[in-house]
VEXZAFI-551483 format. One line per field, with one value per residue (C-alpha): residue in three letters; chain; x, y, z. Coordinates in steps of 0.02 Angstrom, whole numbers, plus 50000, padded with zeros to 5 digits. Example, Ala and Ser with C-alpha at 12.3 -4.5 7.8 and 13.67 -1.06 7.14 Angstrom:
REM residues 2
rest ALA,SER
kette A,A
X 50615,50684
Y 49775,49947
Z 50390,50357
This chain:
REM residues 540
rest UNK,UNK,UNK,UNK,UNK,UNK,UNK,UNK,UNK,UNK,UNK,UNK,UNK,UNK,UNK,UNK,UNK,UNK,UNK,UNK,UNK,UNK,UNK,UNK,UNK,UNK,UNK,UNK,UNK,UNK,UNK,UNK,UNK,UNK,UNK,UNK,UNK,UNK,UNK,UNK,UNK,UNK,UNK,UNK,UNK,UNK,UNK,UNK,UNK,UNK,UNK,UNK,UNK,UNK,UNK,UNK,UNK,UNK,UNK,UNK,UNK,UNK,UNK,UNK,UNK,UNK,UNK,UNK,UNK,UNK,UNK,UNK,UNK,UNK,UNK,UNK,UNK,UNK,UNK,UNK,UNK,UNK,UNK,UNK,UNK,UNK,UNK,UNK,UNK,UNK,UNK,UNK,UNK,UNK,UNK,UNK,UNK,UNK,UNK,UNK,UNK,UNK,UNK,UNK,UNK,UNK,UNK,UNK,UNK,UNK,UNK,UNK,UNK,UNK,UNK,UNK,UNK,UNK,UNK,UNK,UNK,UNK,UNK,UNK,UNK,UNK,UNK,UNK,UNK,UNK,UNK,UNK,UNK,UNK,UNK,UNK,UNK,UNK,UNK,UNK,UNK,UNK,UNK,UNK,UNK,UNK,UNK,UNK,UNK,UNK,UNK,UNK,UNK,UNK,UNK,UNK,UNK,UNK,UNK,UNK,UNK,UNK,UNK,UNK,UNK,UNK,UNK,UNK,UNK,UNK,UNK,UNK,UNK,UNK,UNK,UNK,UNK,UNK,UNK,UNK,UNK,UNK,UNK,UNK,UNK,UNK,UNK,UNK,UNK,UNK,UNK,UNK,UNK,UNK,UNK,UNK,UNK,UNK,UNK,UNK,UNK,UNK,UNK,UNK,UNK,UNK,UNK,UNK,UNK,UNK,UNK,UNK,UNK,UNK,UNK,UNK,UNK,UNK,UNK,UNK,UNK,UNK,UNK,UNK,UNK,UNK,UNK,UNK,UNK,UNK,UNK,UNK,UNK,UNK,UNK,UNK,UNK,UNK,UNK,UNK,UNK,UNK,UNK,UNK,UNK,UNK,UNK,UNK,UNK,UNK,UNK,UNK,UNK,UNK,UNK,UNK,UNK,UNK,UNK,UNK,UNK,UNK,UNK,UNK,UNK,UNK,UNK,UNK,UNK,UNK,UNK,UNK,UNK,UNK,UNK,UNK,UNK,UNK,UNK,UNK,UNK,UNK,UNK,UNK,UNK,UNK,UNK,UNK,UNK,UNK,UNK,UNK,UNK,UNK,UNK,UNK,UNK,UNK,UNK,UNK,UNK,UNK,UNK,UNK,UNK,UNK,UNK,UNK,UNK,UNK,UNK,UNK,UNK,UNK,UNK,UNK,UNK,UNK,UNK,UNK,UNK,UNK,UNK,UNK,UNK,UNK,UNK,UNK,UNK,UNK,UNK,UNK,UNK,UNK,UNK,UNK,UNK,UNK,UNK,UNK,UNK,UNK,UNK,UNK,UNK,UNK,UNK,UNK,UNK,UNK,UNK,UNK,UNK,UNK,UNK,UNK,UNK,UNK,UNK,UNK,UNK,UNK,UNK,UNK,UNK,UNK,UNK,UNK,UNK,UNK,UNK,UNK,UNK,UNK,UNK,UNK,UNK,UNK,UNK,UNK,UNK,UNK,UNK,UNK,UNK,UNK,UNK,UNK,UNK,UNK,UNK,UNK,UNK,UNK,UNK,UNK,UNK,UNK,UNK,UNK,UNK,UNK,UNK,UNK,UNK,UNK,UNK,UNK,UNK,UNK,UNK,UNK,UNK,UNK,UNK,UNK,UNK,UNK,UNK,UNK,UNK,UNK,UNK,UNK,UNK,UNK,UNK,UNK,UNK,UNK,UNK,UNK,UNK,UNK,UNK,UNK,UNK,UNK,UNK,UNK,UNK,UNK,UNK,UNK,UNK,UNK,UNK,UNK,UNK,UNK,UNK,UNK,UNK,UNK,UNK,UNK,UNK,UNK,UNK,UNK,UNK,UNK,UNK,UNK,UNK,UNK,UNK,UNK,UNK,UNK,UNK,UNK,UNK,UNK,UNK,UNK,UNK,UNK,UNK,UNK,UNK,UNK,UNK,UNK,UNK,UNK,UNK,UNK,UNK,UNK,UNK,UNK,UNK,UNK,UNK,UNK,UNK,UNK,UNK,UNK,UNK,UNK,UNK,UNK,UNK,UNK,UNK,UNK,UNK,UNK,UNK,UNK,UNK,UNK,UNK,UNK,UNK,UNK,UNK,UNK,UNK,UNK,UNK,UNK,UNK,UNK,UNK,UNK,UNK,UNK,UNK,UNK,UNK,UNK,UNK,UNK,UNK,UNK,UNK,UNK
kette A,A,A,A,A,A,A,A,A,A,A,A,A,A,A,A,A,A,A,A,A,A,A,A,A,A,A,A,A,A,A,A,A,A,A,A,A,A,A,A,A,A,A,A,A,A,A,A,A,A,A,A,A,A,A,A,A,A,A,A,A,A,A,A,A,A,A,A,A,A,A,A,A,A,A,A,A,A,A,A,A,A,A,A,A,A,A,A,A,A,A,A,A,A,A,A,A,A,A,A,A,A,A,A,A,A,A,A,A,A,A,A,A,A,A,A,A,A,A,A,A,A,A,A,A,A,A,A,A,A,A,A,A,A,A,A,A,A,A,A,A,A,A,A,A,A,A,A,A,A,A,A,A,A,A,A,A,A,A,A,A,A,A,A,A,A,A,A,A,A,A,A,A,A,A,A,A,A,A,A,A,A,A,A,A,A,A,A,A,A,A,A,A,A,A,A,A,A,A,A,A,A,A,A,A,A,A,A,A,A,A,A,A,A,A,A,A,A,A,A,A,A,A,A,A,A,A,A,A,A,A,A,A,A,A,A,A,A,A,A,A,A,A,A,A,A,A,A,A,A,A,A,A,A,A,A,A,A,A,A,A,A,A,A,A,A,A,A,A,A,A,A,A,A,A,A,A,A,A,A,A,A,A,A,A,A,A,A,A,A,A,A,A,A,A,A,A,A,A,A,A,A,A,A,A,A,A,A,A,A,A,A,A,A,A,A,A,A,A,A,A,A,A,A,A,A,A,A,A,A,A,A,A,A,A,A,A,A,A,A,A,A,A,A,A,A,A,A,A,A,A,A,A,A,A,A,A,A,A,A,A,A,A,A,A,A,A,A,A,A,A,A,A,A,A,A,A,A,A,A,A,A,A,A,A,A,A,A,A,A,A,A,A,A,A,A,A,A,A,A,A,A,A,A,A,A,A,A,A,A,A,A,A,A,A,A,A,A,A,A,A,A,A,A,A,A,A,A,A,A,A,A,A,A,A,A,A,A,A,A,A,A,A,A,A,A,A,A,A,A,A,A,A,A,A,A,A,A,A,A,A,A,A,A,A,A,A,A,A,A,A,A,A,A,A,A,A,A,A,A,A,A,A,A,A,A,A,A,A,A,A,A,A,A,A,A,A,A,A,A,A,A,A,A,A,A,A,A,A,A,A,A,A,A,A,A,A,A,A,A,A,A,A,A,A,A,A,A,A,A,A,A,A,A,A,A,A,A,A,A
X 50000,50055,50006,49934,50094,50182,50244,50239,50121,50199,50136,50150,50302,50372,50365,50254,50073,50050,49881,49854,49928,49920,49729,49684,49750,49632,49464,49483,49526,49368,49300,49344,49283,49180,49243,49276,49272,49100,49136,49192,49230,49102,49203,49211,49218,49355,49420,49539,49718,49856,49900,49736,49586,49548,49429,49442,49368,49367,49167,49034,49043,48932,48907,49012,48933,49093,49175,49339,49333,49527,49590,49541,49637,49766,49672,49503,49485,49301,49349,49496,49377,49235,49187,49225,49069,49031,48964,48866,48918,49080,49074,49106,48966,49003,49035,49204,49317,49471,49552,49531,49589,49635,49637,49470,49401,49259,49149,49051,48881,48844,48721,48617,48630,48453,48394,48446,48623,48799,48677,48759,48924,48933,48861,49025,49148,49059,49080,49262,49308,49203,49301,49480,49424,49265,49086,49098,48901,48964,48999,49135,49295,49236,49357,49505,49626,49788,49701,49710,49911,49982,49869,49926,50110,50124,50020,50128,50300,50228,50199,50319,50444,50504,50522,50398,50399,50284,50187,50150,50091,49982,49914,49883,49802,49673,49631,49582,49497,49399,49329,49307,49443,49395,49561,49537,49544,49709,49803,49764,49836,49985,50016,49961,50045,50170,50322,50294,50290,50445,50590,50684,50636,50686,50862,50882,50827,50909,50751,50648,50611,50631,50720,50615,50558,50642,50504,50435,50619,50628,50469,50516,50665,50583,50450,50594,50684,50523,50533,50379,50350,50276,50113,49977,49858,49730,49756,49659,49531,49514,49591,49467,49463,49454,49415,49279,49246,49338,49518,49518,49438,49447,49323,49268,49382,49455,49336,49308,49260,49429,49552,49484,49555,49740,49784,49809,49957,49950,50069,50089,50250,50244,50351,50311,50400,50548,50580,50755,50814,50725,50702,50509,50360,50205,50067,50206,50273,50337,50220,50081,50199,50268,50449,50501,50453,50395,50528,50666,50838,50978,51141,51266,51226,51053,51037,51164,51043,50869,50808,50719,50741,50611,50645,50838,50774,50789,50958,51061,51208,51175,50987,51096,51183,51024,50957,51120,51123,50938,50942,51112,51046,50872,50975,51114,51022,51003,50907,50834,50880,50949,50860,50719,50777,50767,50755,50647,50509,50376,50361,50184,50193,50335,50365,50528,50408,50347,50511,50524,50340,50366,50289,50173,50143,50074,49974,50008,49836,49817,49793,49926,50034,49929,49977,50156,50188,50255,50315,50253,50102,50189,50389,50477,50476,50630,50727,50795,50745,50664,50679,50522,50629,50630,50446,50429,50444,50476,50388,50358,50543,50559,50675,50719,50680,50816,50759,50738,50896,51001,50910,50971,51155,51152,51079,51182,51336,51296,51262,51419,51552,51461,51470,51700,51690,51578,51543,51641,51546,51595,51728,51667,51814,51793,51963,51976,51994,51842,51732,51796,51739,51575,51545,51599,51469,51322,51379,51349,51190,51111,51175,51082,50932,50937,51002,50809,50723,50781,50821,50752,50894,51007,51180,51188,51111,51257,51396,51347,51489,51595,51777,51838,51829,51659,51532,51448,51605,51674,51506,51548,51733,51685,51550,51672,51782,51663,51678,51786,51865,51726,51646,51583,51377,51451,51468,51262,51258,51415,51382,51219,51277,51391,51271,51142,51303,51332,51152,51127,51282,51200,51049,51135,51219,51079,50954,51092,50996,51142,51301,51471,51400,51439,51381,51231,51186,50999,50894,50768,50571,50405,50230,50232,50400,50579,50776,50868,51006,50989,51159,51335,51452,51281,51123,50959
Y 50000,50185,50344,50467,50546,50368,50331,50153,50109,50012,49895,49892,49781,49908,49833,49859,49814,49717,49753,49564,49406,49224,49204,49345,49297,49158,49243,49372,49243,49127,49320,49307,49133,49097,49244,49218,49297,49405,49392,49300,49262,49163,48995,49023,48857,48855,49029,49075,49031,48996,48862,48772,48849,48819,48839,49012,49104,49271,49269,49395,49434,49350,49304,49190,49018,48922,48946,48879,48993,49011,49201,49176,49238,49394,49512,49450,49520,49520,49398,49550,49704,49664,49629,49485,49380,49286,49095,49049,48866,48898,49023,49028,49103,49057,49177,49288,49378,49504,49580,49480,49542,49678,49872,49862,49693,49676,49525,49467,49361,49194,49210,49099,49062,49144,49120,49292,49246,49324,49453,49364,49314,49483,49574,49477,49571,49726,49706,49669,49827,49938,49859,49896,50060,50149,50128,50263,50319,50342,50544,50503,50394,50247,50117,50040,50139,50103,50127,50319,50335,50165,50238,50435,50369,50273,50423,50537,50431,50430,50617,50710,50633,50468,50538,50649,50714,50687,50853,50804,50643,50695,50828,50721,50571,50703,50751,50559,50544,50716,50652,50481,50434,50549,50499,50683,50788,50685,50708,50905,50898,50798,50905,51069,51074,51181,51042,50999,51160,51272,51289,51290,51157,51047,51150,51119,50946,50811,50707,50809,50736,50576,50495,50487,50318,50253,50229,50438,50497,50410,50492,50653,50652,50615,50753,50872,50850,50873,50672,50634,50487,50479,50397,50516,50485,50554,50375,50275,50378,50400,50225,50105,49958,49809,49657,49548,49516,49359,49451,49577,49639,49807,49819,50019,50145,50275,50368,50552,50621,50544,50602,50774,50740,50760,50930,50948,50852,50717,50568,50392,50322,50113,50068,49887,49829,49946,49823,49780,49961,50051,49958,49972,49953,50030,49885,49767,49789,49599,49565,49652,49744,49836,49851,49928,49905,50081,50036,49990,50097,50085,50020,50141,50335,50323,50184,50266,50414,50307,50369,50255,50276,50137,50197,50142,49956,49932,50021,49872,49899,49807,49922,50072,50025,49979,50141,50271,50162,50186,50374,50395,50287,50409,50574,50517,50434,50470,50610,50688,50686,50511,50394,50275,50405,50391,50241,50107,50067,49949,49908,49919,49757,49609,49537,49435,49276,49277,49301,49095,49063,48954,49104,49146,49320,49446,49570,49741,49824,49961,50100,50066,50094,50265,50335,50295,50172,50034,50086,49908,49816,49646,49617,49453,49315,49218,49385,49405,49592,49646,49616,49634,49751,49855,49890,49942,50144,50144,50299,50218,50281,50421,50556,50700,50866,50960,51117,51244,51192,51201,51391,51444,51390,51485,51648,51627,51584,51739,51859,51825,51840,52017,52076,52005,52122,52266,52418,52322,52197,52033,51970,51840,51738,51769,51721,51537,51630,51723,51566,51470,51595,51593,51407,51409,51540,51441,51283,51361,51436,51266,51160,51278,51257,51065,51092,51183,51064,50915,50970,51115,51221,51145,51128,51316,51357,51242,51260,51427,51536,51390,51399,51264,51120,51096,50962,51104,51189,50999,50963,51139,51069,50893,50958,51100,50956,50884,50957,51043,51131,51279,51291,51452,51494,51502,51346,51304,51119,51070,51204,51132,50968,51022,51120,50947,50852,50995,50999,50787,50782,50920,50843,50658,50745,50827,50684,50526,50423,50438,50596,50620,50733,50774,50721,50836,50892,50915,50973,51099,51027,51074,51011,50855,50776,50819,50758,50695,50607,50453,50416,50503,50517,50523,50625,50591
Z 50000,49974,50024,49929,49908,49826,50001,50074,50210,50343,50466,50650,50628,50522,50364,50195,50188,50063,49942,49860,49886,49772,49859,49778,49614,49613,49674,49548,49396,49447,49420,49251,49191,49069,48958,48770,48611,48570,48358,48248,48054,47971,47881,47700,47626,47475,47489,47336,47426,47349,47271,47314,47393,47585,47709,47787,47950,47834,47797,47885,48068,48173,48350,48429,48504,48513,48707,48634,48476,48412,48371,48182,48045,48053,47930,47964,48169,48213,48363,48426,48390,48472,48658,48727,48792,48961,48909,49087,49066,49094,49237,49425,49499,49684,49790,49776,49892,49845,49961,50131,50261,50162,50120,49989,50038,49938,49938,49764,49814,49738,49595,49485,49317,49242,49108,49032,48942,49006,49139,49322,49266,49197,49348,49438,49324,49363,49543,49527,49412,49560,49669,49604,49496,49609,49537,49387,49429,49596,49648,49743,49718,49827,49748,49798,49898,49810,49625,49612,49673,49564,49407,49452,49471,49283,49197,49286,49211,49038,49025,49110,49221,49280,49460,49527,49676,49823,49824,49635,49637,49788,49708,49535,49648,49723,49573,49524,49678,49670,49486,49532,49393,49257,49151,49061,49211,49266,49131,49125,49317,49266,49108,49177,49368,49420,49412,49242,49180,49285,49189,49340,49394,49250,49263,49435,49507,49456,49477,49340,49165,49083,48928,48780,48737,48577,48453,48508,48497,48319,48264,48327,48224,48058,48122,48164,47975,47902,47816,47672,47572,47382,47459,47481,47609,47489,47373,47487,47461,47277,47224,47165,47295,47186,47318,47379,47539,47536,47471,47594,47751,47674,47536,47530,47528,47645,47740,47659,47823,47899,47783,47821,47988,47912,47838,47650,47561,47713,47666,47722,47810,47782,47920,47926,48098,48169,48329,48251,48198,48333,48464,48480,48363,48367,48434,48468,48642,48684,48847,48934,49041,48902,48826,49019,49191,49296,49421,49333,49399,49277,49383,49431,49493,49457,49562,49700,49679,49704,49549,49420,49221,49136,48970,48993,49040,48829,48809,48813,48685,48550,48565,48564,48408,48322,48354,48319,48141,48147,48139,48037,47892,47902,47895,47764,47647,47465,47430,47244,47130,47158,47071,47209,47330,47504,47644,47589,47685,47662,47485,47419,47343,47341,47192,47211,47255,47088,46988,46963,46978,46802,46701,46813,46842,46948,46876,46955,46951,46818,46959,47043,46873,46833,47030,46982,47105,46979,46822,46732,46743,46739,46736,46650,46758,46690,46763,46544,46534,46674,46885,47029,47103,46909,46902,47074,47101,47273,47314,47485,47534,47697,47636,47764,47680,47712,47637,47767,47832,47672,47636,47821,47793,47628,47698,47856,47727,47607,47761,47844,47684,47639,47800,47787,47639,47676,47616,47458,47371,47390,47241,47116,47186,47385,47482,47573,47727,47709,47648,47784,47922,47822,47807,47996,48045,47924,48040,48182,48151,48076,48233,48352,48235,48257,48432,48463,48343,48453,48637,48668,48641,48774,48689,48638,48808,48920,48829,48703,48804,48877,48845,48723,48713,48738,48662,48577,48483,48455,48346,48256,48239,48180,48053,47960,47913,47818,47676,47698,47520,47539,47377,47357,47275,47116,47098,47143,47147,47246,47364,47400,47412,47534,47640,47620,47698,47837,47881,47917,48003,48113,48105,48152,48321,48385,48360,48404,48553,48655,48641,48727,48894,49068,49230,49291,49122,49098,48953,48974,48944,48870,48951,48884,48849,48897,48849,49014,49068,49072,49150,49158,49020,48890,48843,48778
């Protein structure tokens, strides 16, 4: 048990009250007997599969009468989307106590089995979810005592920092309790308290913040660079949607009132499963508990300090690679006019299968060809002329837009060799020293754009007017040499080239999971998410 501050509750004996033990396990499983899926597929007998047709749970949805109904098929998901469904002949209903003995003991009566389907062993579940969550028609919290501090805590760790402190988890867990567990109101107290919002605070404690969780840190940085794709978001609307209800679960097409949801020019990103490159992947956390535990300390200081970092439970090394390769292959890849530009994502349709399917082909549809997506309808499948790989366009690919960045550095650039040669024009041949103090200045100024882009503005604001060296003016060193033989603007497509090259390797330092740092560094925060250290010697 805690307090409503996240303290533990001791006993008289001194030590912590516990809130469940392996009794209560059981009570509240034979709780949840009897439950099984609500939907399911309706068997299609001989669906087209290939190479022979099969019987296939991809038909209609209907109700499910089977207790021991499988999961059905991956695309077809009536038995995942739907409620799940109490079948009386397989349910407990004797009576049920949680908690005995116990803070929130709570005792569930025996019932009957009626004759109205799923209504008692129902009515059980209900009484269990009062009794761990508070009756939701209730005015006032009247649920179990630990609920509103354990949920408070987590939210809390999500949103703003991994360790708050006692005044704001109190204040966070009255606000639960005050609205009975209105999740909308908590998160406004979490997001909107004093902690999460004082600058000095985040400066200042050591506690404050959190690391950012691979997978948001990743989309932040394709965010930040201003990444698209060739795959408008608009296609799914206006693309015929050529299948039957036994080829696809999807049979109409994107939703006009949802794609008004996006703003204009809205594109697609087909990231098909980043758990090898980036550690996470959206829907795919590998238990119920997540890809990190809530308490989990990272050895060393942290753990010397009693503070806990769940995010770092997943930054093992080889993780840490995965991800630093993750983000350098994003930033440095090859950009237009490069032919397929970019990094390939999920292709929109693989053909290498086919390429020895004994003439056999597969017939890319003909709207697929018109949006540019494949270049052929069909390709040669004895590999003579043509490959799979030939015919597809790959305007799937992420490329980092680079724009803004590359017209800063050559403003910046241009600014700072007029000013070298002021009130004289600048020669058509400027001197080496000159374009050097330019391209220096231009490096400079695009760093501390990234540096704002990704944290906040922390390097120029801890190291900005430190002497050297410094991490800061080492990035500024390490990017100039890249390079490095100054072309000038006369020479257009070189000199944006080299500005491109100046501007990812900016881009790569500023956004790298984990940087060269000092001990007691910390990153300034918005509301909702803030850059930390996670442990000495690196920063988030």
């Amino acid at each position: 048990m805690r307090h409503q501050d996240g303290s533990l509750q001791l006993s008289t004996s001194g030590l912590p009250v516990s809130t469940y033990d392996q009794t209560d396990i059981t009570e509240l499983a034979r709780v949840m007997t009897g439950l099984s899926f609500g939907k399911r597929n309706a068997t299609v007998v001989g669906a087209p599969t290939y190479p022979t047709a099969t019987n296939q749970a991809i038909g209609a949805v209907e109700d499910n009468t089977n207790f021991f109904q499988g999961g059905g098929h991956r695309f077809w998901q009536a038995s995942w989307v739907n409620p799940m469904k109490m079948f009386d002949a397989y349910h407990d209903f004797a009576a049920k106590t949680l908690f005995a003995g116990k803070a929130g003991a709570t005792t569930i009566p025996a019932r009957t089995n009626n004759t109205t389907p799923e209504s008692e062993g129902n009515a059980d579940v209900i009484d269990a979810l009062n009794a761990l969550a508070g009756n939701p028609a209730s005015s006032t919290y009247n649920g179990h005592p630990n609920t509103p501090v354990f949920i408070s805590r987590l939210l809390i760790q999500r949103f703003t920092t991994s360790n708050p402190s006692a005044g704001y988890l109190y204040r966070v867990t009255q606000k639960y309790k005050d609205t009975n567990g209105n999740l909308g109101e908590v998160i406004k107290a979490i997001l909107l308290d004093y902690e999460a919002r004082n600058l000095n605070t985040a400066d200042s404690v050591v506690a404050s913040g959190k690391v950012k969780e691979p997978l948001l840190h990743f989309t932040a940085m394709i965010r930040a660079v201003k990444s698209y794709t060739g795959s408008p978001l608009a296609a799914l609307n206006t693309m015929p949607v050529a299948f039957t209800a036994t080829e696809s679960p999807v049979t109409t097409a994107y939703p006009a009132t949802e794609l008004a949801k996006f703003p204009a020019g809205a594109v697609r990103f087909r990231f098909f499963d980043t758990t090898g490159s980036v550690t996470q992947s959206p829907q795919r956390a590998p238990s119920v508990f997540n890809w990190f535990l809530p308490d989990y300390v990272m050895p060393g200081p942290l753990a010397t300090a009693g503070l806990f970092a769940p995010e770092l439970q997943v930054a093992t090394e080889s993780n840490v690679v995965n991800v630093v390769n993750s983000h350098y292959n994003i930033l440095f890849t090859s950009v237009p006019p490069t032919v397929k530009a970019g990094r390939g994502l999920d292709d929109y349709l693989n053909l290498a299968s086919y390429r020895s399917a004994a003439g056999v082909q597969l017939t890319v549809p003909t709207y697929a060809v018109s949006a540019g997506y494949f270049s052929a309808n069909t390709f040669d499948p004895a590999g003579a002329t043509t490959q799979p790989g030939d015919i597809n366009n790959q305007v799937d690919n992420l490329i980092p837009k680079f724009d803004d960045l590359i017209t800063l550095y050559t403003n910046t650039y241009t600014t700072t060799l007029a000013a070298q040669y002021a009130p004289a024009a600048v020669p058509a041949t400027p001197g080496t020293t000159q374009k050097q103090a330019a391209h220096a200045e231009a490096v400079k100024v695009v760093l501390d754009q990234c540096d704002l882009l990704f944290t906040s503005g922390y390097l120029k604001a801890k190291f900005g007017s430190a002497a050297a060296p410094n991490p800061r003016q080492s990035i500024i060193d390490g990017v100039n040499l890249i390079a490095a033989n100054n072309r000038h603007t006369t020479d257009p497509t070189n000199f944006t080239n080299d500005a491109r090259t100046r501007c990812a390797t900016s881009s790569t330092w500023r956004s790298a999971p984990l940087r060269p740092s000092f001990s007691n560094d910390r990153v300034p925060r918005d509301v909702v998410s803030s850059i930390h250290q996670p442990f000495p010697g690196f920063q988030t």
